[in-house]
C-alpha positions in Angstrom: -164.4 9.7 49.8 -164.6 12.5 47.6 -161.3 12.0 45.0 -162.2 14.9 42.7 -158.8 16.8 42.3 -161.2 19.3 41.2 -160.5 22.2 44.0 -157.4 21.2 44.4 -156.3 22.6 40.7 -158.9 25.3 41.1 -156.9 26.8 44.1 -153.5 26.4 42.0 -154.4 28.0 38.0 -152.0 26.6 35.5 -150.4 29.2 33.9 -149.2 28.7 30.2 -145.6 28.8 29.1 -144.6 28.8 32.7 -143.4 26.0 35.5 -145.2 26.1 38.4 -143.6 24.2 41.1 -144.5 24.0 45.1 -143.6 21.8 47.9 -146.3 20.9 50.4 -146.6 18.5 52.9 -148.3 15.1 52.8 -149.0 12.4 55.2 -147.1 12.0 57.9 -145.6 15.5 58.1 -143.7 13.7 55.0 -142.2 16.6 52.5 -143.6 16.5 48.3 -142.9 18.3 45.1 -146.0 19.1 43.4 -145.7 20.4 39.5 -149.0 21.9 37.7 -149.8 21.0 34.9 -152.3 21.8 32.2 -154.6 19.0 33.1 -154.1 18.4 37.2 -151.0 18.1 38.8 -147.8 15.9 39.2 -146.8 14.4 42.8 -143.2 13.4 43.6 -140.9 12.6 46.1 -138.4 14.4 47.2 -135.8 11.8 47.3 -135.3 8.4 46.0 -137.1 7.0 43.0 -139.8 10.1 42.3 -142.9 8.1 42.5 -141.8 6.4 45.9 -141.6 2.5 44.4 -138.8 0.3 45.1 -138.2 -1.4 41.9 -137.2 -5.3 42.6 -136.2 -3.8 46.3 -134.0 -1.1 44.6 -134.1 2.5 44.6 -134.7 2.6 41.2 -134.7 0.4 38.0 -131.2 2.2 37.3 -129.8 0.8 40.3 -131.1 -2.5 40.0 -129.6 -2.8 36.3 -126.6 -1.3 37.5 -126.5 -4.4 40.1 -127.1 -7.0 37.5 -124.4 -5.8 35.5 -122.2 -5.6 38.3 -123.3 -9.6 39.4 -122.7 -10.3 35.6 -119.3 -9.1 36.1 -118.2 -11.0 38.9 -119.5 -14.2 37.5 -118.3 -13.7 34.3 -115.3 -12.2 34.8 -116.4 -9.9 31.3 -119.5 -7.7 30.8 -119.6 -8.9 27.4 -122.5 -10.6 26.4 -124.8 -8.4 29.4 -127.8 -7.0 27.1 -130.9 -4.9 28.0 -134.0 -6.1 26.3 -136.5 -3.9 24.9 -139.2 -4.0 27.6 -136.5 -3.2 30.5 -135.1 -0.2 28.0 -138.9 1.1 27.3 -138.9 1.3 31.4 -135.5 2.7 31.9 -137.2 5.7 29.7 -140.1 5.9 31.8 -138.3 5.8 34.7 -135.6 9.0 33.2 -138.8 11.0 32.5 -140.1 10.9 36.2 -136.5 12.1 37.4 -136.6 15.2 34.3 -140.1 15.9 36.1 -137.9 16.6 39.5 -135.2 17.7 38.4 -136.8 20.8 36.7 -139.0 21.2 39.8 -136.1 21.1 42.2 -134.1 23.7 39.9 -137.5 26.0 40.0 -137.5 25.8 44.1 -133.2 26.1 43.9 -132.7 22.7 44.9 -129.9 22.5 43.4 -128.1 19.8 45.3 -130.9 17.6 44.3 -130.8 18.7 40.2 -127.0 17.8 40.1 -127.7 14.2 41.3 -131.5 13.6 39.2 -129.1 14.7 36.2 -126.3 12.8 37.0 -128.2 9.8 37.3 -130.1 10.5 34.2 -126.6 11.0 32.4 -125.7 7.2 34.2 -129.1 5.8 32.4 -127.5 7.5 29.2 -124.7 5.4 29.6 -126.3 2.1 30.5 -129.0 2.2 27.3 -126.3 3.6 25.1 -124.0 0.6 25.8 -126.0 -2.3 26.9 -129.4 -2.2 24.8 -129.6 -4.9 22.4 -131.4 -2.9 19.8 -129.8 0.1 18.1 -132.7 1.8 18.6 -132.6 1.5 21.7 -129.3 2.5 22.3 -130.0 5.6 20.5 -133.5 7.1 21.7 -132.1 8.9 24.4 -129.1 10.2 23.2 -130.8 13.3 22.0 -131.5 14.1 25.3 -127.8 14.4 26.6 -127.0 17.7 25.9 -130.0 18.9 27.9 -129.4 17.3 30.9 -125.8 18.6 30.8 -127.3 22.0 30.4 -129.2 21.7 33.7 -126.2 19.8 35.5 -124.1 22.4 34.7 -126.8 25.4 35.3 -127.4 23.8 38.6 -123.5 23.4 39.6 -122.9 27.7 38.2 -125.6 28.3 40.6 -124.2 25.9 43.5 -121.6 28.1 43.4 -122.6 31.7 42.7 -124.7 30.6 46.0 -121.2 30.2 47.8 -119.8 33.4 45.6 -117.6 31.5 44.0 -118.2 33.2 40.7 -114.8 32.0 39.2 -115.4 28.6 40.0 -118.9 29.4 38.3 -117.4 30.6 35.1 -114.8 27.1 35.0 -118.2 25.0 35.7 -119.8 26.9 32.5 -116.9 26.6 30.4 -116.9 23.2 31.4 -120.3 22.5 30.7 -119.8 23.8 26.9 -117.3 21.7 26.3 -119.0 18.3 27.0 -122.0 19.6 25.2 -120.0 20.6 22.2 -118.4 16.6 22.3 -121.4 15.8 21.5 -122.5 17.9 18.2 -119.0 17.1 17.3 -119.0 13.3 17.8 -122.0 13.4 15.4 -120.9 15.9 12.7 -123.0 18.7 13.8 -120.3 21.5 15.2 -122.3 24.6 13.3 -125.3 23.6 15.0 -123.9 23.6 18.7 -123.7 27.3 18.1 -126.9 28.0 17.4 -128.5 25.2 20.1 -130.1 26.1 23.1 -128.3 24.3 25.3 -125.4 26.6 24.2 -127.3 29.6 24.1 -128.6 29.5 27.7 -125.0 28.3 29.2 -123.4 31.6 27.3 -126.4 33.9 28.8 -125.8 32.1 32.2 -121.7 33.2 31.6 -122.2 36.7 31.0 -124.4 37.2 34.5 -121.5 35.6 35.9 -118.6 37.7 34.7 -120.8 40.7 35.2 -120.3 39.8 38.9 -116.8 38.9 39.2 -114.7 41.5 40.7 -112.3 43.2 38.9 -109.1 44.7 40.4 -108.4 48.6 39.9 -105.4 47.8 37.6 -107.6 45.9 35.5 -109.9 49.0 34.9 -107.1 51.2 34.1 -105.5 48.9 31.6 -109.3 48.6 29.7 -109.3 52.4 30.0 -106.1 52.6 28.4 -106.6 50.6 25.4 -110.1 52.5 25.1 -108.0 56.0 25.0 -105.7 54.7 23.0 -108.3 53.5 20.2 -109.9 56.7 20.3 -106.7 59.0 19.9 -107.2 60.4 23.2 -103.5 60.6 23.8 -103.2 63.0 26.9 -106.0 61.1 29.0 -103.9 57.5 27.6 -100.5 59.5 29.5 -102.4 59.9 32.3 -103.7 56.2 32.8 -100.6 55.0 31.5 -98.8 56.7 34.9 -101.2 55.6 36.7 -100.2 52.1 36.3 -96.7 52.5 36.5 -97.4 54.4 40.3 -99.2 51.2 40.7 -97.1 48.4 39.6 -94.1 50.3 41.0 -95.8 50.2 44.9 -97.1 46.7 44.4 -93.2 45.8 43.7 -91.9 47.6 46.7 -94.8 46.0 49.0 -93.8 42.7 47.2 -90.0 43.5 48.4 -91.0 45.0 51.8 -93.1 41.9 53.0 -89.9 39.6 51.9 -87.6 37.3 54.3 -85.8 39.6 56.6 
């Protein structure tokens, strides 16, 4: 058998600077993600762990950690003295960089379903290393990480709902988003450079596409109008807006009154 990927990557040219991401189908009529890359390709699932193992009969190592700490705590009625050891951290890592892989894929194809729960359950790996590791180190390495996998979180929740054109919702999900992320730079004595991070950057970008496509109600034109004419000195076009919205307000109280208990 001939297992020269060769043609394969021939057919699909990597393209610098840019993510190439395609689903195909494998055996079985069975669904896969495939990302290029500069030297072949990457396979994954398109559920469960990425690279299809079962880890100790788990879905993943996460989830089999997440057991054991859970066992501990029944047993020990305390989850103090529950400790990851170097080796099962260095895995935990490997295993959070197969999900990134996904995760970016799935946001590429707008999967986003799929990119709120690899992120989520990278920010749940976060959690575990961060509390359990027994080396500092150990409990730090990934840390730096957080505020990117919020950013995608959060990018793939805005764009859940812009989907369902729930643009609102999509600007609270944002505003949202910054928050946590700014936690962090501020838990660590870094506010000035939340402002200038990317994370930041792309979640403001992300903002103003969706207020650009919020509606906005007449009276709210006319009262931006009004402050515009105002600011200018254009006092006779500022009269004429301003009575405009009086007409307005003044109908919208007597529907109010009209569509009152009888």
């Amino acid at each position: 058998m001939n297992e020269d990927i060769r043609p394969i990557v021939d057919d699909w040219p990597y393209r610098p600077g840019k993510v190439s991401v395609r689903k195909v189908v494998g055996e079985a009529g069975r669904p896969k993600i495939q990302m290029r890359l500069d030297l072949g390709l990457i396979q994954m699932e398109p559920t469960g762990r990425p690279d299809g193992k079962r880890p100790e009969g788990f879905e993943s190592l996460l989830s089999y950690h997440q057991d054991r700490l859970e066992k501990f705590r029944r047993k020990h009625r305390t989850e103090l003295g529950f400790e990851l050891s170097p080796e099962e951290c260095r895995k935990l890592r490997e295993e959070s960089l197969m999900y990134y892989h996904r995760y970016l894929s799935c946001f590429i194809l707008e999967d986003y379903d799929q990119v709120i729960r690899d992120t989520q359950r990278n920010v749940e790996l976060f959690d575990l290393c961060n509390r359990y590791a027994a080396k500092k180190a150990d409990r730090m390495m990934l840390e730096q990480y957080r505020p990117y996998v919020i950013m995608m979180n959060t990018r793939a929740k805005a764009h859940r709902a812009m989907d369902n054109d729930e643009y609102a919702r999509a600007l609270t999900i944002i505003k949202a988003g910054l928050k946590a992320i700014k936690k962090i730079y501020v838990d660590i004595d870094q506010t000035e450079d939340f402002k200038l991070s990317m994370e930041a950057t792309t979640l403001r970008q992300l903002g103003r596409r969706i207020r650009r496509k919020l509606p906005v109600d007449e009276e709210t034109v006319l009262e931006r109008k009004l402050r515009k004419a105002v600011s200018l000195e254009q006092f006779e076009e500022a009269a004429r807006l301003r009575d405009r919205l009086e007409r307005m307000k003044h109908n919208e109280e007597n529907q109010q009154e009209d569509s009152g208990p009888k």
